[in-house]
C-alpha positions as CSV (number, residue, x, y, z in Angstrom):
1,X,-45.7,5.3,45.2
2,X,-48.9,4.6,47.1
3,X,-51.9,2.8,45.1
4,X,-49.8,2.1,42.0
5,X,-47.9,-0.3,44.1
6,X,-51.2,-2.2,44.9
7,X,-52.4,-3.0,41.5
8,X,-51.3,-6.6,40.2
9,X,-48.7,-7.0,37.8
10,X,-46.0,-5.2,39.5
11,X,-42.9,-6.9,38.9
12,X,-39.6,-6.4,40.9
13,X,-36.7,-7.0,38.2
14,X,-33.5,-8.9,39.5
15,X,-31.7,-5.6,40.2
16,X,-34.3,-4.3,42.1
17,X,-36.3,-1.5,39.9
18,X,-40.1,-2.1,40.0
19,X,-42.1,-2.5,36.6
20,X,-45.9,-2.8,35.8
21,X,-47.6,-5.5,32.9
22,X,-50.7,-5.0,32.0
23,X,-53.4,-5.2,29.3
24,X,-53.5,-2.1,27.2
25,X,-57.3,-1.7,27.3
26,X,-57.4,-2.0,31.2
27,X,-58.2,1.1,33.6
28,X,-54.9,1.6,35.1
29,X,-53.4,3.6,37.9
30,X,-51.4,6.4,36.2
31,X,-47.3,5.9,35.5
32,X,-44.6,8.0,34.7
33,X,-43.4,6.4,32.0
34,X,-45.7,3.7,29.5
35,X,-43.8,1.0,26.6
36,X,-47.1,-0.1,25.0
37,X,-46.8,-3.1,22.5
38,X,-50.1,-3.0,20.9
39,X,-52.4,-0.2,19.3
40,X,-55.2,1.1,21.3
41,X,-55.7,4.4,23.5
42,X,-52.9,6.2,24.9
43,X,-52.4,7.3,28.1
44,X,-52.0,10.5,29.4
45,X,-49.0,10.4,31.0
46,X,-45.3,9.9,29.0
47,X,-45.4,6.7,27.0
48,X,-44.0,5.2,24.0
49,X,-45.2,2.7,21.6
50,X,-43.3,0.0,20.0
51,X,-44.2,-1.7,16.4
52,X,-45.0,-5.1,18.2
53,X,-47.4,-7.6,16.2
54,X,-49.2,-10.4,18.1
55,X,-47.8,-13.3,18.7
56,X,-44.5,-12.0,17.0
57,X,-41.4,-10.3,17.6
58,X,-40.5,-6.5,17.2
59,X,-40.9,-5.1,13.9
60,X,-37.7,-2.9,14.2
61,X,-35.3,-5.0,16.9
62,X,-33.1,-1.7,17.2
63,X,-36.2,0.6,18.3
64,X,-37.5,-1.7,20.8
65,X,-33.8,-2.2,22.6
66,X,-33.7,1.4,22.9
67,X,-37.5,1.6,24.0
68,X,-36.6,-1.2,26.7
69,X,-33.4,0.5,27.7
70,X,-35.5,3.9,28.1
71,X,-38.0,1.8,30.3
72,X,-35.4,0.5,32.4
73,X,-33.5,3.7,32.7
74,X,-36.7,5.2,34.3
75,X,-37.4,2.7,36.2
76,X,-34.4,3.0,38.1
77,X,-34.6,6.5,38.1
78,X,-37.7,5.6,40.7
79,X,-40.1,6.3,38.0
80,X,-43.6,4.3,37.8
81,X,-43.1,2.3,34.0
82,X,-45.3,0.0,33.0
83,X,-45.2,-1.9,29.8
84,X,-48.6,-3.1,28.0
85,X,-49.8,-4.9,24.9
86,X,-53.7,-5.9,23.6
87,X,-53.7,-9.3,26.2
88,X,-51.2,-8.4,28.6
89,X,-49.8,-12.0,28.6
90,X,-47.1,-12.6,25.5
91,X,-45.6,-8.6,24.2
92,X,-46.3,-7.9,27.9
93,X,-44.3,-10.8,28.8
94,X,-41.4,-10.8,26.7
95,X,-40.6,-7.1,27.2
96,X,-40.4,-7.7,31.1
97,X,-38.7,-10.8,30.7
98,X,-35.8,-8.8,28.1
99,X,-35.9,-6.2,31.1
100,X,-34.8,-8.8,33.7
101,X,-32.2,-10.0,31.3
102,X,-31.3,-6.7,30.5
103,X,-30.7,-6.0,34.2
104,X,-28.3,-9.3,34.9
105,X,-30.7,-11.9,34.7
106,X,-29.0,-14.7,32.4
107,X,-31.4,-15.3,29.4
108,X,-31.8,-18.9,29.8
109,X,-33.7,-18.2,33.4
110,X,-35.7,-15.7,31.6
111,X,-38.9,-17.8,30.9
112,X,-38.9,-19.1,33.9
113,X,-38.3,-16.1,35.9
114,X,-41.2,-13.9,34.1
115,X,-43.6,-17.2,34.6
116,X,-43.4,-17.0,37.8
117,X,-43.3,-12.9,38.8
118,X,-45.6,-12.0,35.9
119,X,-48.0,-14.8,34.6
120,X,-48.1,-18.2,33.5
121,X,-48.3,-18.1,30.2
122,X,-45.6,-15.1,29.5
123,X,-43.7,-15.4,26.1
124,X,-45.9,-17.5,24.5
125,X,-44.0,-18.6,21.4
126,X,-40.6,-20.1,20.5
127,X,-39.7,-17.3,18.6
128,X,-40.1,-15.0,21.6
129,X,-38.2,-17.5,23.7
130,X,-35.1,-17.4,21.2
131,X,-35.2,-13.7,21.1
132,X,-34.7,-13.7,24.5
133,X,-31.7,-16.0,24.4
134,X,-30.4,-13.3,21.4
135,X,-30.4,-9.9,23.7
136,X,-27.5,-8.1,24.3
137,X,-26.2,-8.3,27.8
């Protein structure tokens, strides 16, 4: 995977499939596969975009499961997904942290697990937090 593996905010979910946060508007190594979370430029390679407003939750719950699923399927498929919103701190955030519980992690370590592999200030609101807590396992 060479110098995509170098850039910061690769995450390695509990299960073991790599993922990439970033900000939406930053120069970025190219992926295979792209969840953006905000409006702004598109990439050139394969991405999908999610109706995600700031500070929020997913406007359509059903079409961001399936979007997360997609990004996890790839990822373990040994494809190069990222997932990116305007800051690269709360959307950003959330979606990786709904990956790892998507992949085992229990919801209630969520937070705490994204804080620490991601960024300090990842799902920044209480609705985000009790999203988390609602995902499907």
């Amino acid at each position: 995977m060479g110098e995509w593996w170098e850039r910061t905010g690769v995450v390695v979910l509990p299960g073991g499939a790599s993922v990439r946060g970033r900000r939406i508007g930053d120069p970025a190594t190219p992926a295979d596969f792209a969840l953006l979370l905000a409006p702004g430029p598109e990439p050139a390679w394969a991405h999908r975009r999610v109706r995600w407003p700031d500070f929020l939750l997913p406007l359509d719950r059903a079409d961001a499961l399936d979007a997360l699923g997609e990004a996890l399927r790839r990822a373990y498929a040994g494809e190069r997904v990222e997932v990116a919103c305007r800051g690269g701190v709360g959307r950003t955030g959330t979606a990786l942290a709904a990956l790892a519980v998507l992949d085992g992690l229990p919801a209630e370590r969520a937070v705490g697990w994204v804080r620490e592999h991601y960024h300090p200030r990842a799902v920044e609101t209480p609705w985000q937090r009790r999203w988390l807590r609602r995902l499907p396992r």
